[in-house]
N, C-alpha and C positions, 0 to 999 in steps of 0.2 A: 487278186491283190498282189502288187509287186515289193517285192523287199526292199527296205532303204539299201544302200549300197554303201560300206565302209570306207574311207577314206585310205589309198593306199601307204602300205607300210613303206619305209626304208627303209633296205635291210643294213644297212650299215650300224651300226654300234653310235649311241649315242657321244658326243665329243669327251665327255665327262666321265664317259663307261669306265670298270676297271676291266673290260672284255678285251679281247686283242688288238693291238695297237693298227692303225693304218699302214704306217713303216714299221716292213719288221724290222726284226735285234737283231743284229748280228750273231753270229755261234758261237758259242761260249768259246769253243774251240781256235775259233778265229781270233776272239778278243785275247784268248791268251799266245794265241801266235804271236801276236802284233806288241806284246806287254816287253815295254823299255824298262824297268824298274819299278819295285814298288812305290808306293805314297805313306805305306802305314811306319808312321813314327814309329810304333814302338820296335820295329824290327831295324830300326834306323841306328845300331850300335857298333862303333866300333871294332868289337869282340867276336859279333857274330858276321861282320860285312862280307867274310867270304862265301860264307857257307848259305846265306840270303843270295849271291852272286849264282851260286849252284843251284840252287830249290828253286830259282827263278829259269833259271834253264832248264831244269829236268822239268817241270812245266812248261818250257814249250814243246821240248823235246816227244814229251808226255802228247800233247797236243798235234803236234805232227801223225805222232806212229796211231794215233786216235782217227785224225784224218785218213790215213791211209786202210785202213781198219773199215771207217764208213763207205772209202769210197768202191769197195771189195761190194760191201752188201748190199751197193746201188745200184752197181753191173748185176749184181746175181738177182737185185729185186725187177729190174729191168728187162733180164730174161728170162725168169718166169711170169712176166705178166705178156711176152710174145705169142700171139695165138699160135704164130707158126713154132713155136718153141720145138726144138730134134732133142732127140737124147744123147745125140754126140755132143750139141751145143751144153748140154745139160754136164753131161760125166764131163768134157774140157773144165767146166768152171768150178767144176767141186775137184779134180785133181791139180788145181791152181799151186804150185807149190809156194808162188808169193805169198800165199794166204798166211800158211806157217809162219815165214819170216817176220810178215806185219805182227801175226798176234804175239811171235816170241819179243821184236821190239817194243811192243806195247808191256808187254809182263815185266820187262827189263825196264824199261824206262818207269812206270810206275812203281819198280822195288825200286829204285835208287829215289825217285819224290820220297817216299814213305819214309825211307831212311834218313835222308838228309831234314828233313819234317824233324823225325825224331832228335836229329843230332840239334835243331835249334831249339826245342821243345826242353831240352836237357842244359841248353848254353841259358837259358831266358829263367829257367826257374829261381 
């Protein structure tokens, strides 16, 4: 006796899904590379227009040295997924002295976001 036989799936997500988009999203990274000014009213004052002018910078700024950061762990994920992988190839990429400088511009650029955050968190109260 033979089995009915199921009608095949598709695997794709139904249109209506909240599952993963067909287009993905861009990188949050990217979108704030690309970020011309804010839209949020409430930061839209006078008083604080400069320091919004900065915290929007240090956000991309932020954004870059972040980029540069990923694009470190994509080379390194890169070459250890090489079957042929050397351990010269291996010690070059971990004595990478760029490595330092991105993660120092990234700690730098993130204390100056957090700060200027704070400076508008203090101008807004």
């Amino acid at each position: 006796m033979s089995r009915p036989q199921s009608p095949p799936t598709d695997p794709r997500p139904p249109e209506n899904s909240n599952e993963r988009r067909r287009a993905p999203r861009r990188r949050l990274r990217d979108r704030i590379a690309s970020l011309d000014r804010t839209t949020n009213q409430a930061l839209r004052r006078p008083e604080i227009a400069n320091l919004v002018m900065i915290v929007e910078d240090d956000l991309r700024q932020t954004a870059l040295a972040l980029g540069a950061v990923e694009q470190y762990l994509g080379k390194a994920h890169g070459l250890l997924e090489q079957p042929d992988v050397t351990a010269q190839a291996l010690a070059e990429m971990a004595r990478d002295p760029d490595v330092v400088t991105r993660i120092d511009d990234l700690a730098e650029n993130l204390a100056n976001l957090r700060r200027t955050m704070n400076r508008i968190a203090a101008a807004i109260k």
